[in-house]
C-alpha positions as CSV (number, residue, x, y, z in Angstrom):
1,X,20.2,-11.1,108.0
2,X,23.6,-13.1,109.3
3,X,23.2,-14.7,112.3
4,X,25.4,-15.4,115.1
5,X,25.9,-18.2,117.4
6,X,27.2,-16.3,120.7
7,X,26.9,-15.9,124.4
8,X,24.2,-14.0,126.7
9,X,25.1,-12.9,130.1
10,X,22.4,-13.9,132.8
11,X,23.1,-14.1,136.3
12,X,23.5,-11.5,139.4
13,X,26.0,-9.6,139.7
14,X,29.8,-10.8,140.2
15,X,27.4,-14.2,139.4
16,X,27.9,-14.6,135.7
17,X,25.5,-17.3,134.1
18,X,25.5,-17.3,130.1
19,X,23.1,-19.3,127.6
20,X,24.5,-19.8,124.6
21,X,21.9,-18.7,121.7
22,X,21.8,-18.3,118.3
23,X,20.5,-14.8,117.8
24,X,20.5,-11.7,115.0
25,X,24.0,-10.1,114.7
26,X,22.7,-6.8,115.5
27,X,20.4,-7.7,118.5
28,X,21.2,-6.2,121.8
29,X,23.7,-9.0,124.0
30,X,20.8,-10.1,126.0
31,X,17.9,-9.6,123.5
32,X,16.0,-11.1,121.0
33,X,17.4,-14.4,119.9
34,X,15.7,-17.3,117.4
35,X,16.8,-20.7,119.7
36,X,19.0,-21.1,123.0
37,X,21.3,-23.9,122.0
38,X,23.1,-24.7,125.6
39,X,24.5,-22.7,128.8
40,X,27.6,-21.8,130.1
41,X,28.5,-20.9,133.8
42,X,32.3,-20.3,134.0
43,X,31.4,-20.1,138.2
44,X,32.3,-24.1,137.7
45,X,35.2,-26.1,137.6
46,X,36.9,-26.2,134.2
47,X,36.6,-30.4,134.4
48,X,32.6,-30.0,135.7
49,X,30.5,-31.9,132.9
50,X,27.6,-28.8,133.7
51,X,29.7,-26.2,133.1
52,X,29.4,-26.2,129.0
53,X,26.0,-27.8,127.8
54,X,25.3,-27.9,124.6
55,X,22.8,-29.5,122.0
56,X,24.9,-30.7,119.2
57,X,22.6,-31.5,116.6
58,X,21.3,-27.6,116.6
59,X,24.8,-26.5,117.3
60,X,25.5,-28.5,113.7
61,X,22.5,-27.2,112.0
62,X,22.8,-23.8,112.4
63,X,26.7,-23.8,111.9
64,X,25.4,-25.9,108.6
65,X,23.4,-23.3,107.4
66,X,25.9,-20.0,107.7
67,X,25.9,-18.8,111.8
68,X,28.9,-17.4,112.7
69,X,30.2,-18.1,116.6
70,X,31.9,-15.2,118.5
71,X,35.5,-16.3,119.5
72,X,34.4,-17.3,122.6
73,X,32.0,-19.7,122.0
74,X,34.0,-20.9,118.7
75,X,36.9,-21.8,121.9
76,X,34.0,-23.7,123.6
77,X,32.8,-25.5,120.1
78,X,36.4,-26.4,119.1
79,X,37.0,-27.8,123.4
80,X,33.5,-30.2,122.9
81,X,34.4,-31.0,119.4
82,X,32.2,-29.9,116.8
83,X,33.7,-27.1,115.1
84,X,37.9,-26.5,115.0
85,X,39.2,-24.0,115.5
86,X,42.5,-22.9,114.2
87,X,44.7,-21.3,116.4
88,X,46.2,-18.0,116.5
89,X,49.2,-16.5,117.0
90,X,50.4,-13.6,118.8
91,X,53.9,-13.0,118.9
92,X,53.6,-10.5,120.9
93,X,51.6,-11.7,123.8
94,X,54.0,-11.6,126.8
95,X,55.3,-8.0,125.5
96,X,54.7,-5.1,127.8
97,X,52.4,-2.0,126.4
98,X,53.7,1.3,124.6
99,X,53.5,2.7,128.2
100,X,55.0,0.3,130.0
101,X,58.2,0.3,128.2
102,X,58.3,4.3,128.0
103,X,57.9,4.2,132.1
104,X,60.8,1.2,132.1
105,X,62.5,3.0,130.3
106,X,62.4,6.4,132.1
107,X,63.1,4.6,135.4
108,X,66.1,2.7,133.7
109,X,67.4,6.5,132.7
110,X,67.2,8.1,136.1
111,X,68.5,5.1,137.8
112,X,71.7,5.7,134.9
113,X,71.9,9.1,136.0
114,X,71.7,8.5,139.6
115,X,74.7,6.6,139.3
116,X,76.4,8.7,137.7
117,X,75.9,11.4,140.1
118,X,76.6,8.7,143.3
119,X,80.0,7.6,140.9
120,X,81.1,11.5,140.2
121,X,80.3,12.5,144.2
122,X,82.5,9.8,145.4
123,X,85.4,10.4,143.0
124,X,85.9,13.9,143.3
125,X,85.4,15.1,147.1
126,X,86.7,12.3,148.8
127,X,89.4,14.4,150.5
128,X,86.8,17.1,151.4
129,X,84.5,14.2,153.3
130,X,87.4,12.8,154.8
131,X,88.2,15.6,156.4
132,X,84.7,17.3,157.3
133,X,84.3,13.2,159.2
134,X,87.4,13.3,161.1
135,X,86.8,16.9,162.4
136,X,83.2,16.2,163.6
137,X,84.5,12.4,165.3
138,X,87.8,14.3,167.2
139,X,84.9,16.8,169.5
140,X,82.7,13.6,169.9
141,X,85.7,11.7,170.9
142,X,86.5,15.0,173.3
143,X,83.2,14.5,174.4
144,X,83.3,10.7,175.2
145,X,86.4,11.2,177.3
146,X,84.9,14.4,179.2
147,X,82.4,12.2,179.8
148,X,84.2,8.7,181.0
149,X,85.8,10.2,184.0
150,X,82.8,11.6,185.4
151,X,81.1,8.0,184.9
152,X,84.8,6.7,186.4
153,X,84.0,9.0,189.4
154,X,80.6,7.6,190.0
155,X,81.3,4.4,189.8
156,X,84.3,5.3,192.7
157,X,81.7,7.1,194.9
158,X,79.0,4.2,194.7
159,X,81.1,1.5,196.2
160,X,82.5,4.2,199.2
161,X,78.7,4.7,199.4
162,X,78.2,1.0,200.0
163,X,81.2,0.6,202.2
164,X,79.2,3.4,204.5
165,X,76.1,1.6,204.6
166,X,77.5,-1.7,205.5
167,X,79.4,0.1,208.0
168,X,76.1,1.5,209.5
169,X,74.6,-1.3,210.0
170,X,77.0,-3.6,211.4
């Protein structure tokens, strides 16, 4: 039988509350276990004295005599003091997934080849553009002078329409 030193979830939901027990290492999570050795309630501040309690001497005993701790609770051992723990390292940590990369670098391709498409439009039919904008701006320019003198016009009649009303009434 090897047994485990590990952690076992109590609590409400979203309301995690965890008693750390030394237990069978093929007992359910929160089954059977031989001896609850302290608690754990990660809903407290990380410098709160309650939030890791432990009882050292049992902690030390059944270390002594072969339990193994999960990783977690060999962090929380090694951060009170009575077990170290060596540290790992994982080089590759901060990298992105399989995944990730394939999608960064898909988008990194289409954004190449869009690009290239803006770059080859522009190159070749500039004349063509220049063209196609200068016929479309000479009828709206048409337009815009078809249109001034009638505002021209208006703006002649509304002063003669004043001048009239003035007259009228003096």
């Amino acid at each position: 039988m090897s047994v485990s030193l590990r952690l076992s979830r109590g609590g409400s939901k979203k309301r995690p509350y965890y008693k750390i027990v030394i237990a069978n290492s093929r007992a359910p999570r929160d089954g059977k276990f031989l001896e609850q050795v302290g608690t754990y309630n990660p809903l407290l501040a990380k410098d709160d004295e309650n939030r890791v309690r432990l009882i050292e001497d049992r902690v030390r005993y059944w270390i002594g005599v072969g339990a193994q701790p999960t990783d977690r609770v060999a962090r929380l051992l090694d951060k009170a003091g009575i077990k170290e723990r060596a540290a790992t390292v994982n080089p590759s940590k901060g990298e992105p997934g399989k995944k990730a990369k394939d999608r960064a670098e898909e988008k990194a391709e289409k954004a190449r080849e869009a690009e290239e498409a803006a770059a080859a439009a522009a190159a070749a039919p500039v004349v063509e553009e220049v063209a196609e904008e200068a016929a479309p701006e000479a009828p709206a320019a048409e337009e815009a002078a078809a249109e001034a003198p009638t505002a021209e016009a208006a703006a002649e009649e509304a002063p003669a329409a004043e001048a009239t009303e003035e007259q009228a009434e003096g």
